[in-house]
C-alpha positions in Angstrom: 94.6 101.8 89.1 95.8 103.5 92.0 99.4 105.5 91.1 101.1 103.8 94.1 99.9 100.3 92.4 101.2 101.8 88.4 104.6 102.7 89.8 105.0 99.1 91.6 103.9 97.1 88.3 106.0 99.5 85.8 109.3 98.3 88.8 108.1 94.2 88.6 107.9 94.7 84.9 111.3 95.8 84.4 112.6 93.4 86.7 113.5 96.2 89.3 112.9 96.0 93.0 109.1 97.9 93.9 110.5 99.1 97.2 113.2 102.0 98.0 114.9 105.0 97.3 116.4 105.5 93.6 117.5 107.7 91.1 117.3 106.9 87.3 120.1 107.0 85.4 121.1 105.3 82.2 124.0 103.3 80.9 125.4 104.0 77.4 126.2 101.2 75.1 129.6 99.5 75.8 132.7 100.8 73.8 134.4 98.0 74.7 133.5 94.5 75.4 135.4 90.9 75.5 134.9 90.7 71.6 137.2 93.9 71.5 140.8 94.9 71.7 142.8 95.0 75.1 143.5 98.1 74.9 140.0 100.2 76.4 139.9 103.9 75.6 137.2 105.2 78.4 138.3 108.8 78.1 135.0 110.6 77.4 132.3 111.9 79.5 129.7 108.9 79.1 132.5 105.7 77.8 131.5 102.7 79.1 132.7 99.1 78.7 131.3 95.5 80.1 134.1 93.2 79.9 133.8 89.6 81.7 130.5 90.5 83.0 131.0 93.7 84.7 130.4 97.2 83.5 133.0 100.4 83.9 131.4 103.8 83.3 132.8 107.5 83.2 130.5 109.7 84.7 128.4 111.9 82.2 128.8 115.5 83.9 131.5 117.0 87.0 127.5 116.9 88.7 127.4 113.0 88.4 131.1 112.8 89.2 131.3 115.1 92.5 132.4 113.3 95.2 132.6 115.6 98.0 130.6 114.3 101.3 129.0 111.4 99.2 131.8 109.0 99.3 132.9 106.5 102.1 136.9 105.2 100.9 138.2 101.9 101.5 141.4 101.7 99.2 143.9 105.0 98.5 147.3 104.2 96.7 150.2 106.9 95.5 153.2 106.0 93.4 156.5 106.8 95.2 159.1 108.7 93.7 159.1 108.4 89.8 155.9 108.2 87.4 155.1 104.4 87.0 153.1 101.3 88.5 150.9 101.7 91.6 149.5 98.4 93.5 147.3 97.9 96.4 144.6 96.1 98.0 142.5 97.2 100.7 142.8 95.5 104.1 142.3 96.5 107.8 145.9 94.4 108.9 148.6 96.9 108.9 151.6 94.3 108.1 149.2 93.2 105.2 149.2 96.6 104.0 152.9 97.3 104.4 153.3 94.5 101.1 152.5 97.4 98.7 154.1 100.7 99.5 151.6 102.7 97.4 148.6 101.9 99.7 148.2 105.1 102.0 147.2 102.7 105.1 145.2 106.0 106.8 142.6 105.7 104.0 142.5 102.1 103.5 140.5 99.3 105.6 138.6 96.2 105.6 135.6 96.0 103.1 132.4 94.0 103.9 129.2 93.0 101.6 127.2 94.5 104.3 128.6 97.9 103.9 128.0 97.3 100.5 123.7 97.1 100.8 123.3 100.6 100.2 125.4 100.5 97.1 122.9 97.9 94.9 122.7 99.3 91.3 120.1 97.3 88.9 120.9 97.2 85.6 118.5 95.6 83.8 116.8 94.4 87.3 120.1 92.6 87.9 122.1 93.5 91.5 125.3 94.8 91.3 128.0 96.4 93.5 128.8 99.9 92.5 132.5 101.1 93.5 133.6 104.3 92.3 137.2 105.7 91.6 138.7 109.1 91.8 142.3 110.0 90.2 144.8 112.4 90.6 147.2 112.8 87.2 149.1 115.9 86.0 147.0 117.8 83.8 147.4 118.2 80.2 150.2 116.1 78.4 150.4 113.4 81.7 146.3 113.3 82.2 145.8 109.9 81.0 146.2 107.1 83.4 145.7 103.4 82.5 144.1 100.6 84.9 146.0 97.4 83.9 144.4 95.0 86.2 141.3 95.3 88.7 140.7 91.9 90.8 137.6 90.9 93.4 138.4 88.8 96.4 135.5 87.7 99.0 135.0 85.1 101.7 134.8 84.8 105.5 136.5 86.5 107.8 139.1 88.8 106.8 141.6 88.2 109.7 142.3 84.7 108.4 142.3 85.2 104.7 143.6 88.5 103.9 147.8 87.3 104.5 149.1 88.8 101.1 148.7 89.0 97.7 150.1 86.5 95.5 151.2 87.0 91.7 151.2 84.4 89.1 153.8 85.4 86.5 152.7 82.4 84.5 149.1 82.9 84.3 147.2 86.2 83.9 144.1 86.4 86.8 144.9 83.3 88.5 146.6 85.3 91.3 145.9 84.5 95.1 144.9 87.0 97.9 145.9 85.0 101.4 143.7 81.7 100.5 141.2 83.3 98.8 140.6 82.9 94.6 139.5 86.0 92.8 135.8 85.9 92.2 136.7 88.3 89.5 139.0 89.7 87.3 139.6 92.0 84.5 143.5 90.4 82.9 142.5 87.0 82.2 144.9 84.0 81.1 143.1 85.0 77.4 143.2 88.5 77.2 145.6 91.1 78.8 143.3 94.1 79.6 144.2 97.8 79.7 141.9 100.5 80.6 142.6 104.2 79.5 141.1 107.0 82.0 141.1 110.9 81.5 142.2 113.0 84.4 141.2 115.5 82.8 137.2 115.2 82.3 137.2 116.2 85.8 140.3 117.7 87.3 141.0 117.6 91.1 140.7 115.2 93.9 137.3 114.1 95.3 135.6 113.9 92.0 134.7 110.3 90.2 136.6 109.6 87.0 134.7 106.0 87.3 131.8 104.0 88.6 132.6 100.0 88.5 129.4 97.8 88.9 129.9 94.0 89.8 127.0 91.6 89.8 126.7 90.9 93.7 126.3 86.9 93.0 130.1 87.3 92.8 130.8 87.3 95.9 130.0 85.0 98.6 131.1 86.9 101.6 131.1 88.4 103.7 134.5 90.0 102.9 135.3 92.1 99.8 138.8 92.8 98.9 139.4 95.0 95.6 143.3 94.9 94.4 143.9 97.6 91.6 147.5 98.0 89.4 147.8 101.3 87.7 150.3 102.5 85.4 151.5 100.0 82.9 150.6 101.5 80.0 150.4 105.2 81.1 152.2 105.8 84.0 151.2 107.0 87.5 152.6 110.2 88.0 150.5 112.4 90.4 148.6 112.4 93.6 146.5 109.4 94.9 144.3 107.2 93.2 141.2 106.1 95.7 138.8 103.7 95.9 135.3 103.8 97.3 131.1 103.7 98.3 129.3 106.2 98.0 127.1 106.9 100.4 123.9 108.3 99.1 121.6 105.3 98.1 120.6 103.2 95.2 120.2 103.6 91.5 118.0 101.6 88.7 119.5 102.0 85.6 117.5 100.5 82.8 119.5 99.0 80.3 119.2 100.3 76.8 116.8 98.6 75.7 114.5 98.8 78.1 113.7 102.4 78.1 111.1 102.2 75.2 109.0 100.0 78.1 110.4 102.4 80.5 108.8 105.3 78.6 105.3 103.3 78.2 105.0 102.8 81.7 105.8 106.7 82.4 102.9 107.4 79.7 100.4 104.7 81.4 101.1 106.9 84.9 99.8 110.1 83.2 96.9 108.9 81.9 96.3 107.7 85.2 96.6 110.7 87.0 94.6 112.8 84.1 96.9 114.9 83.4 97.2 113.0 79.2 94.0 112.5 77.8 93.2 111.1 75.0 91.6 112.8 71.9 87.7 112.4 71.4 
């Protein structure tokens, strides 16, 4: 079998795609889940949690995390004045944008699925969206900075959808952006989620505290609006939190139990080439 032909069937068998750039990476399991407590520590290199179907993972080394030239934002927010609660959703309409005076509107802008086809991550050969997050807290004592709500929007056009955000008091996640109903979100009228981040693991703007990956039958297009809330349960009291792609291709990452057939597929390619033989 020709190597070309082994890499293709090892990619089919894992249910990955057999064409396209990718680098391999690897998802640890989930230290939190929907069986869990609301309050999500993520605060280590490597923490990851998959609640309500979607996974949030801290990046494993400053390397991983670097953002510098590789990331294309959509979203930047800053808390005013003193530390606390920081809102925003990204949007293109300036008078939208004016609803929430965290979002830094010079940094912020409409959001499409198309700009998101570079950004397919397969876990498990399932598609998801990968956005990625980079923020700015005081370090030491004021590092930690909590994500209290994260919500998906997506449908047609966003001149005639995106007219503001609309909070339900009553009911957790059944808020409203414009006409549009969230496709997905992380409160929920069952659980009240909080998500703990470390400043700290990797200090300074432009590198990412945290990759988000969203399954991309979620969203039905072609528009993609991401509203964030920071600071509920530890506060916002820094620089700006942002929001966005990157920009240097797609990733396969094998779920963890998969690499065992992972492994036996890399073994099958040597013996192919020669370069393991077996003993006579």
């Amino acid at each position: 079998m020709r190597l070309r032909n082994c890499v293709v069937f090892i990619l089919l068998l894992l249910g990955l795609p057999a064409r396209g750039a990718f680098a391999l990476i690897v998802i640890n399991p989930p230290v939190c889940t929907d069986l869990g407590p609301t309050t999500c520590d993520l605060t280590s290199p490597g923490d990851t949690a998959l609640i309500g179907g979607v996974y949030y993972v801290v990046p494993t080394t400053e390397t991983d995390a670097s953002g510098t030239g590789v990331i294309d934002p959509f979203l930047r927010l800053q808390k005013q004045g003193s530390p606390g609660v920081e809102q925003a959703y990204n949007t293109s309409d300036a008078p939208v944008n004016a609803q929430f005076s965290e979002t830094d509107t010079a940094w912020t802008s409409d959001l499409t699925t198309a700009d998101l086809a570079t950004n397919v991550v397969y876990i498990g050969g399932v598609p998801y969206y990968e956005f990625v997050l980079d923020i700015n807290q005081n370090s030491g004592s004021g590092s930690l900075l909590s994500l209290d709500q994260l919500q998906f929007f997506s449908g047609p056009d966003q001149a005639t959808n995106a007219t503001s955000y609309q909070l339900n008091t009553a009911v957790n996640g059944d808020e409203t952006l414009g006409a549009l109903s969230a496709v997905y979100t992380l409160d929920t009228a069952l659980k009240d989620y909080s998500i703990t981040l470390e400043y700290d693991n990797y200090a300074g703007s432009g590198r990412l505290d945290l990759a988000v990956y969203v399954p991309t039958s979620l969203f039905p297009g072609p528009s993609v609006y991401l509203y964030s809330r920071f600071g509920e349960l530890e506060a916002a009291n820094d620089g700006f939190e942002e929001w966005a792609r990157k920009t240097t291709g797609t990733f396969l990452v094998p779920l963890p139990g998969t690499l065992p057939l992972l492994a036996g597929g890399v073994l099958a390619l040597l013996f192919t080439r020669g370069r393991i033989r077996p003993a006579r």
